[in-house]
KEDOVEX-973709 format. One line per 8 residues: number of its first residue (from 1); their letters; for each residue x, y, z of N, C-alpha, C. Coordinates in Angstrom, 3 decimals, always signed. Example, Ala and Ser with C-alpha at 12.3 -4.5 7.8 and 13.67 -1.06 7.14 Angstrom:
REM residues 2
1> AS> +13.190/-5.690/+7.800/+12.300/-4.500/+7.800/+13.200/-3.300/+7.800; +12.850/-2.250/+7.080/+13.670/-1.060/+7.140/+12.900/+0.030/+7.870;
This chain:
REM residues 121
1> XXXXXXXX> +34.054/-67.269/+55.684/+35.485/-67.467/+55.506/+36.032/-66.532/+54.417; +35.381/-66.379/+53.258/+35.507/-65.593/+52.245/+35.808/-63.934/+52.480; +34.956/-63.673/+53.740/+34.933/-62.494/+54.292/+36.283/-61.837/+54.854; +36.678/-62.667/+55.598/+37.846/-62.816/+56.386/+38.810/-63.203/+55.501; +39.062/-63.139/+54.435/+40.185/-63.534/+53.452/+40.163/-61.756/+53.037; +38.934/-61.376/+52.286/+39.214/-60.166/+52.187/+39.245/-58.989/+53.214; +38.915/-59.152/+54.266/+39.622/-58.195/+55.455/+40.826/-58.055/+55.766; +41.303/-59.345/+55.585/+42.722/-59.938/+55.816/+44.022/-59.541/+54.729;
9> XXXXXXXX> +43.409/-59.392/+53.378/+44.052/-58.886/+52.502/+43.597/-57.477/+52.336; +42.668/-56.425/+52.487/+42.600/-55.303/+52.899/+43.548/-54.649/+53.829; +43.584/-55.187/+54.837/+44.432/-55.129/+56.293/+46.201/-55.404/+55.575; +46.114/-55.875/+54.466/+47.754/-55.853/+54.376/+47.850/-55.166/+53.320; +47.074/-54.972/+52.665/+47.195/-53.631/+51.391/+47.500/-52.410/+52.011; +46.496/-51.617/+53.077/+46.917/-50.989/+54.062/+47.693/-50.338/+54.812; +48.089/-51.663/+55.238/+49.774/-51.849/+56.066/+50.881/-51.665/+55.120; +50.895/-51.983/+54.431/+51.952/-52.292/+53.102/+51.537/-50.610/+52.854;
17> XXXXXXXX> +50.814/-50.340/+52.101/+50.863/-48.492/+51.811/+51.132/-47.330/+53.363; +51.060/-47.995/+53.846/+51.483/-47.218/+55.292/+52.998/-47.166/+55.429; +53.523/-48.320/+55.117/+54.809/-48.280/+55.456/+55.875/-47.639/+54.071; +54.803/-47.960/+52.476/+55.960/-47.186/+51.367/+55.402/-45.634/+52.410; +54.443/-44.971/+52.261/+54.201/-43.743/+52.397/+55.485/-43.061/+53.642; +55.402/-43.972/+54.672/+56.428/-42.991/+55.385/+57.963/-43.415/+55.399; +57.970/-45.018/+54.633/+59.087/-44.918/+54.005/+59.610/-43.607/+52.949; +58.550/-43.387/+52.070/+59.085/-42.296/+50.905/+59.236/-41.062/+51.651;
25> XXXXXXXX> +58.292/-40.555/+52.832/+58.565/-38.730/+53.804/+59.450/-39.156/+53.809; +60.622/-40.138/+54.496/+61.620/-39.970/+55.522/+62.462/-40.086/+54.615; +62.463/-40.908/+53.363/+63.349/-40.511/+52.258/+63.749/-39.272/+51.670; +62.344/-38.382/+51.575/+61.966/-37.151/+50.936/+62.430/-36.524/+52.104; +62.789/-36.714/+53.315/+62.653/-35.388/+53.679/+64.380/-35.512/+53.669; +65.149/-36.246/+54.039/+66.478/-36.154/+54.094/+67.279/-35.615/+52.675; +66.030/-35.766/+51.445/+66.856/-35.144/+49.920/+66.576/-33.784/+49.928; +65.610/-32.976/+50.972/+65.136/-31.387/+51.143/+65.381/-30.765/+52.482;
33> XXXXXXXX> +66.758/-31.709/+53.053/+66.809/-30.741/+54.133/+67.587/-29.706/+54.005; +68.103/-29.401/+52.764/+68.423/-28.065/+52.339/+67.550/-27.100/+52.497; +67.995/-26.044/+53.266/+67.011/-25.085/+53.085/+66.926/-24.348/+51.545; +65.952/-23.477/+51.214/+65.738/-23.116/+50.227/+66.692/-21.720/+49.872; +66.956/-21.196/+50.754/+68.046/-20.040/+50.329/+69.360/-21.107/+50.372; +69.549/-21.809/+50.761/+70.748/-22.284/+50.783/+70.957/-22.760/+49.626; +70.127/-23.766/+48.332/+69.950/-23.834/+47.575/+69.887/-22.826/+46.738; +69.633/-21.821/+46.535/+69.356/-20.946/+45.794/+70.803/-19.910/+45.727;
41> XXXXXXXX> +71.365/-20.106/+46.595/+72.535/-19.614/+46.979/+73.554/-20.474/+45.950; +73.398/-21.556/+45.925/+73.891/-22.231/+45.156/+73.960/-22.368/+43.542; +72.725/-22.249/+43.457/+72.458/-22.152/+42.062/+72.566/-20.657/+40.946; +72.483/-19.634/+42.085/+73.045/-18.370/+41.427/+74.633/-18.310/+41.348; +75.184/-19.150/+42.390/+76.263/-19.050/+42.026/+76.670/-20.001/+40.444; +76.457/-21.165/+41.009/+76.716/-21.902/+39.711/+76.012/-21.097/+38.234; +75.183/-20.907/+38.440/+74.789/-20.190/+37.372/+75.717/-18.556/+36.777; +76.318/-17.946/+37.613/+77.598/-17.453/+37.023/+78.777/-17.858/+36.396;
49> XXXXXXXX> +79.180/-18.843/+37.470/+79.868/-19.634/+36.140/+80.121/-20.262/+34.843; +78.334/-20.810/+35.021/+78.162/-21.691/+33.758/+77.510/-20.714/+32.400; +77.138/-19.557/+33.003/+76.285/-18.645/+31.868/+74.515/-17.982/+32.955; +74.605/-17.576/+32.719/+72.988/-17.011/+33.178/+71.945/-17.556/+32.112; +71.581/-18.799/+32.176/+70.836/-19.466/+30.711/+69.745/-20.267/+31.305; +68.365/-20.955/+30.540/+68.219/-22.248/+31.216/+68.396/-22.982/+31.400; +69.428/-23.165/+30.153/+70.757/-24.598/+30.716/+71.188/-24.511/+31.764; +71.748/-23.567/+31.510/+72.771/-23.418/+32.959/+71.822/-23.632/+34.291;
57> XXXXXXXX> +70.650/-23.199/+34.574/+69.739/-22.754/+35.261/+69.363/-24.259/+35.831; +69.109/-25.254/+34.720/+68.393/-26.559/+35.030/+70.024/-27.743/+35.566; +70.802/-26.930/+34.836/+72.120/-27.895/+34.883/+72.437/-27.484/+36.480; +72.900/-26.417/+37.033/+73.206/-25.996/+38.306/+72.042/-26.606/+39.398; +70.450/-26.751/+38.928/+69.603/-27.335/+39.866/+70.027/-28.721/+39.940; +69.929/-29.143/+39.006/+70.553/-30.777/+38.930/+71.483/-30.498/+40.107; +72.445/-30.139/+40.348/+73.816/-30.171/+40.725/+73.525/-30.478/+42.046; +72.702/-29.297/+42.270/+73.059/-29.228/+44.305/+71.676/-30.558/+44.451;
65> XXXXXXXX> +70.940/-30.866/+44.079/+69.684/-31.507/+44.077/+70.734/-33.345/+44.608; +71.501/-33.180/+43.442/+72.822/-34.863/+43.266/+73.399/-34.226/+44.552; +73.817/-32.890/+45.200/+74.963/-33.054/+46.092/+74.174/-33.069/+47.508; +72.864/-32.741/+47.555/+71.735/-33.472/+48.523/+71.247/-34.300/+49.025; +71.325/-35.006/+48.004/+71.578/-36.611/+47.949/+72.487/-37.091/+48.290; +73.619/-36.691/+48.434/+75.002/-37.242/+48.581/+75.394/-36.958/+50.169; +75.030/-35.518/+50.660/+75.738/-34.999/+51.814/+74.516/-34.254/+52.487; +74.392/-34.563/+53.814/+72.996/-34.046/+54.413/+73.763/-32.304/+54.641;
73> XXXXXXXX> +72.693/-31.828/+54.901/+73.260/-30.240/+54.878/+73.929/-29.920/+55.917; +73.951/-30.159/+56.891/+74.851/-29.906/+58.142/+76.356/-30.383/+57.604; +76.724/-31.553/+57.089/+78.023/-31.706/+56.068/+78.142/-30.669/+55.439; +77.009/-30.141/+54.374/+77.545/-29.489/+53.456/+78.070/-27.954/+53.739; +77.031/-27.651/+54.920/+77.179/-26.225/+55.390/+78.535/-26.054/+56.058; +79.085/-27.433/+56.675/+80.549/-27.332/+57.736/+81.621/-27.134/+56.087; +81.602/-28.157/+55.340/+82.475/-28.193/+54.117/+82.646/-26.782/+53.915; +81.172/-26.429/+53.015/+81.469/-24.824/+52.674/+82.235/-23.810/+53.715;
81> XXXXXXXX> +82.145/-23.673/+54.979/+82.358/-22.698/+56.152/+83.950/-23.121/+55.351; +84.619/-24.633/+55.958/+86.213/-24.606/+55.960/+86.844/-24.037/+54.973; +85.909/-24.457/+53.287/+86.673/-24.006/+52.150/+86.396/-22.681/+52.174; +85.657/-21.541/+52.908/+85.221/-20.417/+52.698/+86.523/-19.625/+53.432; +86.636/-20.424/+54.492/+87.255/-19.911/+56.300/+89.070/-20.028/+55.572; +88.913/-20.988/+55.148/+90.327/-22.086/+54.404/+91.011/-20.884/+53.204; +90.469/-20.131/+52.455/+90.891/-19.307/+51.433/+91.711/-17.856/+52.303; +91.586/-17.783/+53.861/+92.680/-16.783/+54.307/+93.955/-16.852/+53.959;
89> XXXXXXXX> +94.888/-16.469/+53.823/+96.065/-16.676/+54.018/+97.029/-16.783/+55.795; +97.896/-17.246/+55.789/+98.928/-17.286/+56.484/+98.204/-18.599/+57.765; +98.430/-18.756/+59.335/+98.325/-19.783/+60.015/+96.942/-19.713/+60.018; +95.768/-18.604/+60.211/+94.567/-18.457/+60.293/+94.059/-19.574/+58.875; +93.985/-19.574/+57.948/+93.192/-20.157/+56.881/+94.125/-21.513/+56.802; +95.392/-21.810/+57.539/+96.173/-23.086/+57.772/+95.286/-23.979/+58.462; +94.720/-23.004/+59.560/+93.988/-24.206/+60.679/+92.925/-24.717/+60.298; +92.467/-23.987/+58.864/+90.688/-24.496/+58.302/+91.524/-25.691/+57.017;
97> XXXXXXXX> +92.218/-25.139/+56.785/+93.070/-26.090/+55.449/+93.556/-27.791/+55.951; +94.304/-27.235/+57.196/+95.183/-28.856/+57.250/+94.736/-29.593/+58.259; +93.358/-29.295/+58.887/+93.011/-29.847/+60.734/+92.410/-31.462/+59.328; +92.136/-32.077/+60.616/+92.029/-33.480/+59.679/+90.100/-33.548/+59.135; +89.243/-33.166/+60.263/+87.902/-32.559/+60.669/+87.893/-31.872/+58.701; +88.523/-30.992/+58.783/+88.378/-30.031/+57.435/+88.751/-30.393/+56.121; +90.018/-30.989/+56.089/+90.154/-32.483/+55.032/+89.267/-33.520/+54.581; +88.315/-33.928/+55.751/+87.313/-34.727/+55.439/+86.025/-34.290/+54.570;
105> XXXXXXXX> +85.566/-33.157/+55.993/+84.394/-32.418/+54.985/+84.819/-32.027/+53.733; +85.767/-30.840/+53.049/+85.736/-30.900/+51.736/+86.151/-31.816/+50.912; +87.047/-32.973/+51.460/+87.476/-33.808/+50.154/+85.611/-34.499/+50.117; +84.524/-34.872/+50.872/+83.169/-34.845/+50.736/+82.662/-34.411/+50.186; +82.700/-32.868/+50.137/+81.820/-32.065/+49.482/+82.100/-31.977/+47.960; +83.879/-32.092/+47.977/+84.470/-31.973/+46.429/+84.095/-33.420/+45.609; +83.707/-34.674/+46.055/+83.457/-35.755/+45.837/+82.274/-35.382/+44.974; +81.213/-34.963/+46.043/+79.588/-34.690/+45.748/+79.716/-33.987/+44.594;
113> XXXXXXXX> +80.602/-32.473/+44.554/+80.670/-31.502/+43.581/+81.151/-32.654/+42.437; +81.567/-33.647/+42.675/+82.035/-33.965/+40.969/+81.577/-35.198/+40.371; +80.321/-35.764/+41.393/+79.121/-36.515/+40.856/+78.260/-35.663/+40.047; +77.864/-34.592/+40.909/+77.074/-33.920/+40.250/+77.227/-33.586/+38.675; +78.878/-32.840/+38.528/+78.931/-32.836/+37.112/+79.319/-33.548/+36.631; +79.611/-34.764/+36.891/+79.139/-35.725/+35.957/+77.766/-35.826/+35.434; +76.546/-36.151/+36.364/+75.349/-35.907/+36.296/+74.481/-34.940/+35.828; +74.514/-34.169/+35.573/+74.001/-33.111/+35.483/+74.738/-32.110/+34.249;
121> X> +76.086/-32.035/+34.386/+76.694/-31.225/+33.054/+76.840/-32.072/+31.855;
């Protein structure tokens, strides 16, 4: 009987680490589905702004790392395109500015952008 108590509690130690483990991938993988130039893209930029430093360097990683967390990259990549597409002038950069689709993603992305510095700056 003794035997079967500890098989039984083996068998759920087990189970129980089976399920944090691919609980934590599927966590982990949705905070790195940034690709790595895309990130990096990011952080050189921020890092012009803030100074070329390791502050700046660790403060700007913080940043996009919080806005990863916040917005899966397919959000973040549509946000960036509108506010990128959005800076034309005249009806062309109107239709990335006022469609409702483009309002959403960046007031999102500008959300994320200002957790982060909170967080991080």
């Amino acid at each position: 009987m003794r035997h079967l108590v500890n098989i039984w509690g083996l068998t759920c130690l087990l189970l129980c680490l089976g399920f944090l483990t691919a609980h934590a991938q599927s966590g982990n993988q949705s905070l790195n589905d940034y690709p790595t130039a895309a990130r990096a893209d990011f952080v050189f930029g921020c890092m012009k702004v803030n100074g070329e430093t390791q502050e700046a360097l660790q403060k700007c990683s913080c940043s996009i790392d919080i806005i990863a967390s916040i917005l899966p990259y397919d959000e973040y990549e549509a946000a960036s395109a509108f506010m990128s597409v959005g800076q034309l002038t005249g009806e062309k950069g109107m239709l990335f500015r006022q469609t409702e689709p483009a309002k959403k993603a960046i007031s999102e992305l500008q959300r994320a952008r200002a957790e982060a510095e909170v967080r991080c700056f």
